[in-house]
N, C-alpha and C positions, 0 to 999 in steps of 0.2 A: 116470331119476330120477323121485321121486314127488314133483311139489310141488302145495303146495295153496295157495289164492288166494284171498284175502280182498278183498271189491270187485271179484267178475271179471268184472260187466257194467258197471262206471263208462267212464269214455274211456282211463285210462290201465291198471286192471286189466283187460278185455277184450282189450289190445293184447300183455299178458303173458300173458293165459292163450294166445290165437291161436299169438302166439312159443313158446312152450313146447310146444304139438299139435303145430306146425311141425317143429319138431325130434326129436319122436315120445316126447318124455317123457309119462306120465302126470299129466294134471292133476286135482282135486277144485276146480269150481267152490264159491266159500263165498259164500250173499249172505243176505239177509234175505228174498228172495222164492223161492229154491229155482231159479234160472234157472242155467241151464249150457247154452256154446255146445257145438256138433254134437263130438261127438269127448272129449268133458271130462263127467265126474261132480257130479252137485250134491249138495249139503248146502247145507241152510236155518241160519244159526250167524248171531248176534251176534258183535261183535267181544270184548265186556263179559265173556260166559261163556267164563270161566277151565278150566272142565271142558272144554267144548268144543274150545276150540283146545288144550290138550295131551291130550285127544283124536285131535285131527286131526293134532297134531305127533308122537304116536306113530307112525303111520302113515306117516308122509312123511317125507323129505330132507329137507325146507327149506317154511315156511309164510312168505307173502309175504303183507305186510299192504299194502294197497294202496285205505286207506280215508280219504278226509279229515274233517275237522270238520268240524262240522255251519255252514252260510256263509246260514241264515237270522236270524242274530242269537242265537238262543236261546245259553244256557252250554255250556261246551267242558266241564262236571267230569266227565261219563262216560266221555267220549273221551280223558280225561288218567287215569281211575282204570283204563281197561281196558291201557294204555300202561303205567302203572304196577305193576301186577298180573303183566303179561308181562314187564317187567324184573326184576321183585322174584323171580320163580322159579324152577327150574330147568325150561330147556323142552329135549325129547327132541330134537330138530330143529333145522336153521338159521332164524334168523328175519330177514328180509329185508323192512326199511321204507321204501314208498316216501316221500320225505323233500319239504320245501319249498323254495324258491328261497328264500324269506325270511330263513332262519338261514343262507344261505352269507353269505361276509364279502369284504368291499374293504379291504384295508390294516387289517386286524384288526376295521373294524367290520359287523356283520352289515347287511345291505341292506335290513331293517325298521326299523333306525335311521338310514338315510341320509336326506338330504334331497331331496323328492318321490319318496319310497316311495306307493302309493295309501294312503288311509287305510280301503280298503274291505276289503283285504286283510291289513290288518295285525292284527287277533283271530286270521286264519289261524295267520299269519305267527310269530306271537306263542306260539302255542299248540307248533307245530311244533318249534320253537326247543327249547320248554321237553321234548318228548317227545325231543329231541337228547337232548339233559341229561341222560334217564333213564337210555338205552342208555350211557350213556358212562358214564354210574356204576356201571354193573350188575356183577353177579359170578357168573361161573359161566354164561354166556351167550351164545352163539354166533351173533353179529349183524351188520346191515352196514346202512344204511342210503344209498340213493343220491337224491338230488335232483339234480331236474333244471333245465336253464338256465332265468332268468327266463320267460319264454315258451315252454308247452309246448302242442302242439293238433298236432289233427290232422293228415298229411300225406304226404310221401312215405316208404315205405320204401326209405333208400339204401343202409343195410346201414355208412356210413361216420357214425363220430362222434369228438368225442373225451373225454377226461377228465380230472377235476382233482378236487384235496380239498379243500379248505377255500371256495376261491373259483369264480366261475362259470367253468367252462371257455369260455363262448360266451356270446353273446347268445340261443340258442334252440333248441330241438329238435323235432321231429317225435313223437308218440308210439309210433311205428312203431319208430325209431331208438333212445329211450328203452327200449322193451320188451328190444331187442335186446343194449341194455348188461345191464340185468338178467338175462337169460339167460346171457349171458357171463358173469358174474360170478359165476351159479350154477353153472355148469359149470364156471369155472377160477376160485377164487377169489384174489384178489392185495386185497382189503380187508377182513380179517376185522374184525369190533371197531373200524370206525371209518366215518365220515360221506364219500361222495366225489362228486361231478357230474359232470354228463355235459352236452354239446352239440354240437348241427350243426358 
């Protein structure tokens, strides 16, 4: 499989592109500084340039965006227009979003509206939410978005997790683990066109 990777040096895009060499797929590193680990293809791309990614989604299986909003305070509208852009058109490829904890839900309501949500997260959280909403509307669109458990960082690869849709499957995951679900999901998919979580 050809996938390409948008964010492949952040913590959690690096751990999908690594998963994906592992398994001997072709990967295209995508970042803004043209960085690609040993084994994997760079391409220097914004997430914004619409050319670019169904450019890149000609080419490939399946384009994984796997980039958050920007968490220095500055406006989310580029990061919701370039979200919006890629749902709004027809892309050649599967497009696989890595999603937030934020818009999973407890007994219906999302976990950025609960009480003692951080409040430092919640522009995240907030923003995430709303890039749900795009995919979900979308038409003509071959998409899957997975978030992961409240707590996701670095750790061990066990190779065991598990998964759930709407709510957290877990209190937390590994990003080793995390990568792992994603790959599986590329390789056998069981959520096409809809939002699911994973955890330890």
């Amino acid at each position: 499989m050809k996938i390409a990777v948008y964010g492949a040096t952040g913590m959690v895009g690096s751990e999908i592109t690594a998963e994906a060499l592992r398994r001997g797929h072709e990967v295209t590193a995508v970042t803004r500084s043209g960085s690609a680990a040993e084994g994997a293809s760079a391409r220097t791309a914004e997430l914004s340039d619409l050319d670019a990614f169904q450019e890149l989604a000609a080419g490939h299986d399946a384009v994984v965006v796997s980039v958050a909003p920007d968490r220095t305070g500055q406006p989310h509208d580029s990061f919701m227009a370039a979200h919006r852009a890629i749902a709004g058109t027809s892309v050649p490829a599967r497009v696989f979003v890595v999603g937030g904890a934020g818009a999973t839900e407890v007994d219906g309501v999302q976990l950025k509206d609960l009480p003692g949500f951080p409040e430092a997260y919640k522009p995240e959280a907030t923003t995430m939410a709303e890039v749900l909403d795009l995919y979900r509307t979308a038409a003509g669109l071959d998409w899957t978005m997975l978030a992961p458990a409240p707590v996701i960082a670095p750790g061990e690869r066990t190779g065991s997790y598990k998964t759930g849709l709407d709510s957290p499957a877990g209190d937390s995951i590994s990003s080793q683990d995390f990568a792992i679900a994603v790959l599986d999901e590329l390789e056998e998919p069981k959520h096409r066109n809809r939002r699911f979580t994973a955890a330890n």
